[in-house]
C-alpha positions as CSV (number, residue, x, y, z in Angstrom):
1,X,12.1,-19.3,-18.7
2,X,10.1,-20.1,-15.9
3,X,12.3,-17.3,-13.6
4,X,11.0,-15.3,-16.4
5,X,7.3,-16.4,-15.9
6,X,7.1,-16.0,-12.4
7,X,8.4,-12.8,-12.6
8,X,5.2,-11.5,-15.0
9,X,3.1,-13.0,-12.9
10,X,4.5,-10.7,-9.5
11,X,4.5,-7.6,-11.5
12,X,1.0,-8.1,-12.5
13,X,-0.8,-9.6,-9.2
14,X,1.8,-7.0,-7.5
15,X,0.4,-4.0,-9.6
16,X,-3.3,-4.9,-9.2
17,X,-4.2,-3.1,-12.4
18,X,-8.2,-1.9,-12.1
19,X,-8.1,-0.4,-15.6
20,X,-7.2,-1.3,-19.6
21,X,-4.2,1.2,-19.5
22,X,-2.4,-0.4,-16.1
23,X,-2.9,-3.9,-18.0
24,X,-1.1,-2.4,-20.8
25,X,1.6,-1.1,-18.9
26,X,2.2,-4.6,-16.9
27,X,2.2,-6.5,-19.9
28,X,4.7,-4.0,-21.2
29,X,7.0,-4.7,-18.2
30,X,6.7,-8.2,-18.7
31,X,7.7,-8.1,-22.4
32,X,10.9,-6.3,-20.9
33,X,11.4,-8.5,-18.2
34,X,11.3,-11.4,-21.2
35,X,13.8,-9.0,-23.3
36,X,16.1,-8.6,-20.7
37,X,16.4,-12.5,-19.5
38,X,16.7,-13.1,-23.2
39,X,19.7,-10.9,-23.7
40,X,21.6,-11.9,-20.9
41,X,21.2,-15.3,-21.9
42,X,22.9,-15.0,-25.6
């Protein structure tokens, strides 16, 4: 879980976002980033 946190937190300081869409989009990655971890973990 925490693997999982710090990796939302690189892709979003990494993407540096300026706008509502990119915000979008890195909280999307990060939702797949939590799918993923939570897949390979069942």
């Amino acid at each position: 879980m925490i693997r999982t946190l710090l990796a939302i937190a690189a892709l979003l300081a990494a993407a540096g976002c300026n706008t509502v869409e990119g915000l979008g989009k890195d909280i999307r990655k990060g939702g797949e980033v939590i799918e993923d971890t939570a897949r390979k973990a069942k």
